[in-house]
C-alpha positions as MATLAB code, in Angstrom:
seq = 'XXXXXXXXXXXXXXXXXXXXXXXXXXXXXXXXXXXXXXXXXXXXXXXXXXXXXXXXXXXXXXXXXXXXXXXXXXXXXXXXXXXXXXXXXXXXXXXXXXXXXXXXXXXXXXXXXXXXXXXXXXXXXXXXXXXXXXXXXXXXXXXXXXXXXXXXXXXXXXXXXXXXXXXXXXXXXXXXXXXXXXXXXXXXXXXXXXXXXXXXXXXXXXXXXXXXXXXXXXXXXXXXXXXXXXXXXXXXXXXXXXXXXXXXXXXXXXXXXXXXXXXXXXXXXXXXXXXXXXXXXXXXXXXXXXXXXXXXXXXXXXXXXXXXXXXXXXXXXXXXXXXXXXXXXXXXXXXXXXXXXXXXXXXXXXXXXXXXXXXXXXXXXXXXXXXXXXXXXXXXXXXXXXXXXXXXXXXXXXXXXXXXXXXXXXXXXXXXXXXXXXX';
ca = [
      87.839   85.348   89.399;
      84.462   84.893   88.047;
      84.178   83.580   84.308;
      80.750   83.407   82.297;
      80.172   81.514   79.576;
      77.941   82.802   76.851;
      76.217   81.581   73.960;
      76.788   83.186   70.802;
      73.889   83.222   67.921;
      74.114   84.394   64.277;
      71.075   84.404   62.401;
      72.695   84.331   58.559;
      69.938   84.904   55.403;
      69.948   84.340   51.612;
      68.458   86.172   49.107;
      65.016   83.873   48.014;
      63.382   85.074   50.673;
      64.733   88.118   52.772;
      61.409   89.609   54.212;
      60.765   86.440   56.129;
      64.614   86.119   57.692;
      64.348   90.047   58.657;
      61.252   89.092   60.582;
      62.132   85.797   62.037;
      65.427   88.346   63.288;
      62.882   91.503   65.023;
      61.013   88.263   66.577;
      64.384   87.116   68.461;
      65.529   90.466   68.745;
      68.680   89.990   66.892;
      70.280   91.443   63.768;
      71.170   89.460   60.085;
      74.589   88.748   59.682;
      75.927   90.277   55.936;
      76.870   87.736   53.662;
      78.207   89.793   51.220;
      76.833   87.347   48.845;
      78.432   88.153   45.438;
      78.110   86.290   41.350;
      81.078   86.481   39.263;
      81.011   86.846   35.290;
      80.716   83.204   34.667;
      77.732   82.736   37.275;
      79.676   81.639   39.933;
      78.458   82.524   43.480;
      80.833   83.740   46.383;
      80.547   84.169   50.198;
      82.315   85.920   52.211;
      80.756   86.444   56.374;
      81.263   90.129   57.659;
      81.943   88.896   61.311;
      83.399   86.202   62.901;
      81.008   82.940   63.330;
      83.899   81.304   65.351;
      81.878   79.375   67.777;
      78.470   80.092   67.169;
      75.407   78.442   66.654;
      74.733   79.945   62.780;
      71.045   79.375   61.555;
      70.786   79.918   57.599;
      67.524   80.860   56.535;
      66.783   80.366   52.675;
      63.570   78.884   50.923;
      64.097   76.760   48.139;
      62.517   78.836   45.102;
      62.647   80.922   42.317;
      62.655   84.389   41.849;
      62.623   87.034   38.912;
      67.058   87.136   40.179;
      67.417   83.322   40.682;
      66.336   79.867   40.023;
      65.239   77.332   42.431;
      68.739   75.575   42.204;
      70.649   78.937   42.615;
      68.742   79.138   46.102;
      69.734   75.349   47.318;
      73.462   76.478   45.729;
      73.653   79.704   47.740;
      72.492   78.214   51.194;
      75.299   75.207   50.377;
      78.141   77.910   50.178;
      76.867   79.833   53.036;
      76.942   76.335   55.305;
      80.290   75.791   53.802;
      81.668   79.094   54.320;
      80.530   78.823   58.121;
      82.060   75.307   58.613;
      85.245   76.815   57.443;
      84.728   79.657   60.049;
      84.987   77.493   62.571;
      81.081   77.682   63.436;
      80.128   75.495   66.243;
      77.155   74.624   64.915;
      75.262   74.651   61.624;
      71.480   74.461   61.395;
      69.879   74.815   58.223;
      66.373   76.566   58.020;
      64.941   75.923   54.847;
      60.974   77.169   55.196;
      60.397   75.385   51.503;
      62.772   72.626   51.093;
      63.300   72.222   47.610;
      62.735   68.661   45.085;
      60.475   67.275   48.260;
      58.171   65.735   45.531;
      61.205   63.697   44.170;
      60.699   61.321   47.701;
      60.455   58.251   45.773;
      60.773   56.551   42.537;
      57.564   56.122   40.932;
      58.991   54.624   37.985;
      62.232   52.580   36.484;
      65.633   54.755   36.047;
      63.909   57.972   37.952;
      66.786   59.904   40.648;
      65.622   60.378   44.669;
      66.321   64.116   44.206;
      65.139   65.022   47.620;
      67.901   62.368   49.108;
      70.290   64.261   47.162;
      69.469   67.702   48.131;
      69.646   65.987   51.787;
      73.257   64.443   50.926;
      74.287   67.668   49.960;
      73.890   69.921   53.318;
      75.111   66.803   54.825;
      78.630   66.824   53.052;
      78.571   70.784   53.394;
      78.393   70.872   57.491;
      74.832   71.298   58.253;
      74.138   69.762   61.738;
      70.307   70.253   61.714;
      67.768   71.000   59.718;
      64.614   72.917   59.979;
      61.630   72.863   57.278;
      58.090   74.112   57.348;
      55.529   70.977   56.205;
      57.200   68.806   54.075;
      55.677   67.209   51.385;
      55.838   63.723   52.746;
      57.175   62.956   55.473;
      59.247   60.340   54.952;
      62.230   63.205   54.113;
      62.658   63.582   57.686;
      64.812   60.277   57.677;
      66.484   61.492   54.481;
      68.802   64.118   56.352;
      71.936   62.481   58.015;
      71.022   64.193   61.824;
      67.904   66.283   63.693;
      65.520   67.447   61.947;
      62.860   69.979   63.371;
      59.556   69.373   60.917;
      57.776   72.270   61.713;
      53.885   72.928   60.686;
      51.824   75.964   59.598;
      48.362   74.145   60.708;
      47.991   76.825   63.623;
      47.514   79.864   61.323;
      45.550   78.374   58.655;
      43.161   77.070   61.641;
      43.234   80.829   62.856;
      42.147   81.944   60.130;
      39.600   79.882   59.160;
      37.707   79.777   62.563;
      37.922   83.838   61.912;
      36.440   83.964   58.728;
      34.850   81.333   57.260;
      31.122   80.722   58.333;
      28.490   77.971   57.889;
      28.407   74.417   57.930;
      32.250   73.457   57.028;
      33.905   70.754   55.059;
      37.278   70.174   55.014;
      38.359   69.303   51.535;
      41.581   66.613   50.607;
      42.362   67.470   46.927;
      44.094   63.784   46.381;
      44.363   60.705   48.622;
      47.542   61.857   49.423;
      46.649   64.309   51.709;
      43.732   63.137   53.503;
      45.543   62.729   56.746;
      46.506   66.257   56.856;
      42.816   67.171   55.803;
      41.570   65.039   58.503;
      43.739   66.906   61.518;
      42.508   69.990   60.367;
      38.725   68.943   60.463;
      38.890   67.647   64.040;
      40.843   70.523   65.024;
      37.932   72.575   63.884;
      35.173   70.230   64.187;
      34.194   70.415   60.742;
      33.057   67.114   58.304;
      35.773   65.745   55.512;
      35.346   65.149   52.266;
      38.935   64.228   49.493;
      38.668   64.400   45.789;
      39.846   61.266   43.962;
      42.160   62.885   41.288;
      43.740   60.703   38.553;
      48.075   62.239   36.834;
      47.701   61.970   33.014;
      50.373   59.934   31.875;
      53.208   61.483   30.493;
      52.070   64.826   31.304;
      53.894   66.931   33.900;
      51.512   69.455   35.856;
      48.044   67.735   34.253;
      45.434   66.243   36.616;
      41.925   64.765   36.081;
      39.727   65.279   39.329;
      37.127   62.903   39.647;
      34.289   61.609   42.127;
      33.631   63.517   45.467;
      33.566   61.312   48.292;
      31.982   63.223   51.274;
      28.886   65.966   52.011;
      29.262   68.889   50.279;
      25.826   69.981   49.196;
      25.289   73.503   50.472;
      28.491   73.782   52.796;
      31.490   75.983   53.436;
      34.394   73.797   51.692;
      38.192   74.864   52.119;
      40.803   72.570   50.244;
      44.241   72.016   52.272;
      47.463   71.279   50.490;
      50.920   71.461   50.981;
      52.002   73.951   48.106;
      50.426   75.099   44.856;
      52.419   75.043   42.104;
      50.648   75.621   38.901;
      47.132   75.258   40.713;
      46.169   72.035   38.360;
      45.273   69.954   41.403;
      43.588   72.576   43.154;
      41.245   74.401   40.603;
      40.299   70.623   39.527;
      39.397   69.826   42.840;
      37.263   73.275   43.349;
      35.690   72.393   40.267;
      34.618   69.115   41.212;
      33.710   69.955   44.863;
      31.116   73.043   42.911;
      29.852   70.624   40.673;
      28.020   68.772   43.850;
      26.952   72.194   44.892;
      28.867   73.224   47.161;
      27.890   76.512   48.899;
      31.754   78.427   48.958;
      35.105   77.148   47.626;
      38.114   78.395   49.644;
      41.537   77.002   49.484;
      44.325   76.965   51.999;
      47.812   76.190   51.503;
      51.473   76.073   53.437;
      53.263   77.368   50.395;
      52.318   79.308   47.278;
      54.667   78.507   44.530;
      52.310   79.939   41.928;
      54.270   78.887   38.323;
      53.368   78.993   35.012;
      49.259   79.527   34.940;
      48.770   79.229   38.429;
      47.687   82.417   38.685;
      44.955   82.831   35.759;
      43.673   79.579   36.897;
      42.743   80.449   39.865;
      41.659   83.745   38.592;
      38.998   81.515   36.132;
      38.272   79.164   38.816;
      35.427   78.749   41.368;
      37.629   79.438   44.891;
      36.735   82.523   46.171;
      39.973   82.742   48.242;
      43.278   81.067   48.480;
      45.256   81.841   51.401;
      48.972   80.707   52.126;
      51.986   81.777   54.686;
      54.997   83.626   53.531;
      57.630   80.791   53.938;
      57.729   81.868   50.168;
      57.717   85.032   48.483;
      54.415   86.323   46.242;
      55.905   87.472   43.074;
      54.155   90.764   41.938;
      52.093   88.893   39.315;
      50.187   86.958   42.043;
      49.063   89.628   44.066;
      45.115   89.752   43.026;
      41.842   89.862   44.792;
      41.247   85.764   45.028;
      45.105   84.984   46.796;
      45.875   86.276   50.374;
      49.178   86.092   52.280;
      49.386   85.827   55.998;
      52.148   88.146   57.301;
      52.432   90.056   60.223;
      49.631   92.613   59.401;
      47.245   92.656   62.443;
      47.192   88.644   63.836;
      47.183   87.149   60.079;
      50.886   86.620   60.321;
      53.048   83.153   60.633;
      54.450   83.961   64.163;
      52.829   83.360   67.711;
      51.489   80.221   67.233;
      52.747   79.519   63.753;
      55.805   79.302   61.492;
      58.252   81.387   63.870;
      56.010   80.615   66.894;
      57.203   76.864   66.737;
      61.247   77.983   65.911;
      60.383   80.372   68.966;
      59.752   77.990   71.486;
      63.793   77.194   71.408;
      65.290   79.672   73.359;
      67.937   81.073   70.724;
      69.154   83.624   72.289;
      71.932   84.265   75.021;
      71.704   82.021   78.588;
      73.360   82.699   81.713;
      75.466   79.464   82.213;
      74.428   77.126   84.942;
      78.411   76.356   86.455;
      80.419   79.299   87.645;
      84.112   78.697   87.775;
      85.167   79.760   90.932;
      88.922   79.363   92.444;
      90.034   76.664   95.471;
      93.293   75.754   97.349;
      95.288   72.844   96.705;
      93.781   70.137   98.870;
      90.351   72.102   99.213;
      87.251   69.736   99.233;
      84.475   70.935   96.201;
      80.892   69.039   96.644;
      77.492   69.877   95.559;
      75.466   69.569   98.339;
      74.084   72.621   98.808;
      72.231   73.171   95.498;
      68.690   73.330   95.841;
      67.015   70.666   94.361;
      69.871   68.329   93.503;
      70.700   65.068   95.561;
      73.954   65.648   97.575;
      77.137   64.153   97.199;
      80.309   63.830   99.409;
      82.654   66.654   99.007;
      85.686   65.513   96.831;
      89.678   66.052   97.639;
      91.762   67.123   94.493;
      94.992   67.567   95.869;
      96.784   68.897   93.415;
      93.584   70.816   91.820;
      93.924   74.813   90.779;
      90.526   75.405   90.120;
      87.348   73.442   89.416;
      83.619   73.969   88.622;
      81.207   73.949   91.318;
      77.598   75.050   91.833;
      76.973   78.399   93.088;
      76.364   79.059   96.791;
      77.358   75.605   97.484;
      79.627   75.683  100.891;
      81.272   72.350  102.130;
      82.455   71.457  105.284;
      85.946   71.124  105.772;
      87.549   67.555  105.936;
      89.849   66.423  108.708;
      93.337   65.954  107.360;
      93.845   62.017  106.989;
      96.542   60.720  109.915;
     100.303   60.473  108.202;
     100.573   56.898  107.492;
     103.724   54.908  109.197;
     105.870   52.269  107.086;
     106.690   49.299  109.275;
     110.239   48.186  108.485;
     110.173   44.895  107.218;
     112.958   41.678  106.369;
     113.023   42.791  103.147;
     114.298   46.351  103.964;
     118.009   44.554  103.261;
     116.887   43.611   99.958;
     115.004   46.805   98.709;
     118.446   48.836   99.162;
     120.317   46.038   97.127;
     118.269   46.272   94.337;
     118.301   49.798   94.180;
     121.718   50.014   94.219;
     121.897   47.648   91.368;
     119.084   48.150   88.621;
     118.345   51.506   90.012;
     115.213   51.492   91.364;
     113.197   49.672   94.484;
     109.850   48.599   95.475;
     108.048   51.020   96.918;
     107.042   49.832  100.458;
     103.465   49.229  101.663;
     101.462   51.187  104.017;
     100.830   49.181  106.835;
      98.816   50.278  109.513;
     100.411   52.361  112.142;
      98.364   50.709  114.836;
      99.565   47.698  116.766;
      96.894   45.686  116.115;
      96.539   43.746  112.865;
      95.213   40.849  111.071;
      96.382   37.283  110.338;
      95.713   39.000  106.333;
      97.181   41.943  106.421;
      99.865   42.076  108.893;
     103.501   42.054  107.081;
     105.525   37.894  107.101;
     107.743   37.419  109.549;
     110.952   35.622  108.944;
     110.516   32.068  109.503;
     106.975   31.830  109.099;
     104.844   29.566  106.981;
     103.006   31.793  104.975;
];
């Protein structure tokens, strides 16, 4: 009797950002699992799965921001009950797929008595169940090490690159809006051959959201200049670094980012500022208010979408779905000898005797000779015969005698004493 194995896979969403788990699920073919995701009176949030995750690998998608229904720590809350609510399931394993993982600018203290909020927010999947983690270009990326197990940092690069080589024209100049990210800047110019220039921007102290951009270091005059961050929150570092970039004459101002928070006057900045387009990936939702002229959103209309060679494209390369196993069980005889030597491609090995074996694994289409029987072995009465039955009749149990060989000829070594002898 033939038994295969299978894999089982449930793809489990919250509700920050639901568009992009129902199209990470038509990518892999498979359907959400219901959540049944529910808020009592008080606030409280409750979980309840509407199949069985016994055994399964369950990936929970939710991005770490606010909506017009929920605040940014109401998302990180929900996916925590949702990994906790599998691990109680008895869910094989937990992966957490967070597109936007949330307080990833809290990576350090940068002064006296401040928290490490993005070690928390690690901490806390941690303690929940989560085996592994998957996030879309972290801010720094120093939180990989922050998370207690694997973590799969993933990268938007390819469909920003896309879609700059397909629209943007002219001479162009990648643009790093701090310091910070001038490495990132820097793989995106040689990926498109294009010069670099960063922005030298200066926090004001004491201010949250408030930069001061200052000199320009890099060619600008007359060329095609895209600025690449990580997210854009209220647009302060951005629209100060367009500014400064088209006050050394630069030709166009485009920006380019992984994820569009868009808070507070994020949008009417950019509205008032010199970029002529802004263009992020949906590993966050656009709230209503920020969909205008000047801010585009790859999706999956036509090839500006974050699958292929993108967001999904990189989660795709994993084969998530069911595998035909690689052992068949099969049934054998007591005594029967099981070997793999006749798999294609694998070194051979002797066949191996289980004598009292039921059934075992072997690899398909692998036939093994049959193995002589091994000659009965013959116990050569010895002096101590006399003794053997004494003790047994008086503590109840006896040596068990040697198998000597049944051949007359033996060894100095191994042949049994003889009364009398020296040895």
């Amino acid at each position: 009797m033939e038994q295969v194995t299978t894999k089982r896979f449930h793809l489990v969403s919250g509700e920050a950002n639901l568009p992009l788990a129902e199209e990470i699920a038509d990518q892999l073919g498979e359907k959400l699992c219901e959540t049944n995701l529910a808020e009592f009176a008080n606030g409280e949030l409750h979980c309840r799965f509407g199949e069985s995750v016994r055994g399964s690998d369950v990936f929970i998608v939710q991005s770490h921001c606010s909506t017009a229904e929920q605040s940014v720590n109401d998302a990180i809350m929900q996916q925590l009950i949702m990994v906790d609510a599998a691990r109680r399931a008895s869910a094989k394993r937990i992966t957490v797929v967070c597109p936007f993982y949330g307080y990833g600018r809290q990576d350090r203290k940068a002064e006296g008595r401040e928290p490490i909020t993005a070690k928390l927010v690690a901490n806390l999947f941690t303690v929940a169940g989560a085996a592994r983690l998957v996030s879309v270009d972290l801010h720094s990326g120093q939180i990989q090490g922050f998370f207690d197990g694997p973590v799969d940092h993933l990268t938007a690069m390819p469909v920003l690159v896309d879609w700059m080589a397909s629209n943007l024209e002219g001479d162009l100049t990648v643009v790093s809006p701090d310091a910070g990210r001038a490495k990132v800047a820097e793989r995106y110019a040689n990926v498109l051959g294009a010069d670099l220039a960063i922005v030298h921007k200066r926090h004001v102290a004491g201010v949250k959201n408030m930069v001061e951009a200052g000199e320009v270091v890099g060619d600008v005059q007359g060329r095609t200049c895209v600025l690449i961050d990580d997210m854009i929150d209220t647009g302060g570092t951005l629209v100060a670094a367009a500014e400064a970039v088209a006050a050394q004459g630069a030709g166009q101002v485009h920006a380019a980012a992984t994820h569009g928070l868009f808070s507070g006057p994020a949008i009417q900045r950019i509205q008032d500022s010199a970029i002529e387009k802004v263009v992020v990936t949906n590993t966050l939702p656009l709230p209503p208010e920020s969909q205008i002229a000047k801010i585009e959103g790859l999706d999956r209309q036509g090839d500006r979408r974050c699958t292929g060679r993108g967001v999904q494209g990189h989660v795709g390369q994993r084969d998530l779905r069911r595998r035909q196993p690689v052992l068949t069980r099969v049934s054998v005889s007591a005594g029967s000898p099981v070997g793999l030597s006749a798999v294609p491609g694998r070194p051979s090995s002797p066949p191996r005797t289980h004598p009292a074996a039921r059934s075992a694994f072997a690899w398909p289409n692998s036939p093994s000779p049959p193995r002589p029987a091994a000659p009965p072995a013959v116990v050569r009465p010895t002096a101590s015969a006399p003794r053997a039955k004494s003790l047994a009749s008086s503590t109840g149990w006896a040596p068990i005698p040697r198998p000597w060989r049944s051949t007359g000829a033996s060894c100095a070594r191994c042949s049994p004493p003889t009364p009398g002898s020296t040895r």
